[in-house]
N, C-alpha and C positions, 0 to 999 in steps of 0.2 A: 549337689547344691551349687549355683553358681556365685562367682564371688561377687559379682552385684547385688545377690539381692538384698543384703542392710543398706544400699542406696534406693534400692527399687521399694523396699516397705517404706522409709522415711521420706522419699521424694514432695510428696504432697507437705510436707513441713516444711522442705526447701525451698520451696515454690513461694509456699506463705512467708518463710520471712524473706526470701525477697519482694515479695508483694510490699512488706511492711516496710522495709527500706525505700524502697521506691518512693512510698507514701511519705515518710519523712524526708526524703530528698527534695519533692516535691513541696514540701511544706514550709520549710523552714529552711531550704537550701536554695532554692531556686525564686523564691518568693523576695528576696534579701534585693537590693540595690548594687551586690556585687555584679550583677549581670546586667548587658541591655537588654530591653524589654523584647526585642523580636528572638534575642537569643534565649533569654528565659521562658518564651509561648513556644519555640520548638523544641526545647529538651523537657516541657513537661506535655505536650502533646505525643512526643517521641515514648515516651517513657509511659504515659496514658496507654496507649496504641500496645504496649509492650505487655502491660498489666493486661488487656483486655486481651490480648491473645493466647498469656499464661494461663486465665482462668477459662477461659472456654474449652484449650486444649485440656487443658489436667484433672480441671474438676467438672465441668460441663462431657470428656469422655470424647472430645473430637478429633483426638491424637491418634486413636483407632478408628474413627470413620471412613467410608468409601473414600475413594482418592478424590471424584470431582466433588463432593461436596466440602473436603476440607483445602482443594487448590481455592475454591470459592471464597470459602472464608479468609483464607488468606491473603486473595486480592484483595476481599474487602480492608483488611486489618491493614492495608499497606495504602488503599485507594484513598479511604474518606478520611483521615488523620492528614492527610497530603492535601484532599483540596481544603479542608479546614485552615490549613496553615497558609496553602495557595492565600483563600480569599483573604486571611489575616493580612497577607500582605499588601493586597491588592490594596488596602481600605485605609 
């Protein structure tokens, strides 16, 4: 028995509460007037982008996929989060 695996059964728990943190980061942390506003649209885009890569890989099963289908996804998760925030700027 290897000594990961009590991290490797509970991992998908791990994942959720940090899913859940994130969301309350998001919510009530980054939403506040502590921050400026461009810098509050890229740390909850970053953080979005971040969320959506956790749950594809861990629960969606794409963390074992062929290698070019999940280099794919992961350009995507790095690509359109970036022009989102591009064009935020641009505007």
């Amino acid at each position: 028995m290897s000594v990961l695996a009590p991290v490797r059964r509970h991992h998908p728990t791990a994942v959720w509460l940090f899913l859940m943190a994130a969301t309350i980061t998001t919510t009530w942390v980054l939403s506040k007037d502590g921050l400026a506003a461009t810098a509050g649209t890229g740390c909850t885009l970053a953080l979005a982008a971040w969320k959506v890569r956790l749950v594809v890989l861990d629960f969606m099963e794409l963390r074992s996929a062929p290698w070019p289908l999940r280099l794919a996804f992961e350009a995507w998760s790095v690509a359109v989060p970036g022009m989102i925030f591009a064009f935020y700027l641009a505007t």
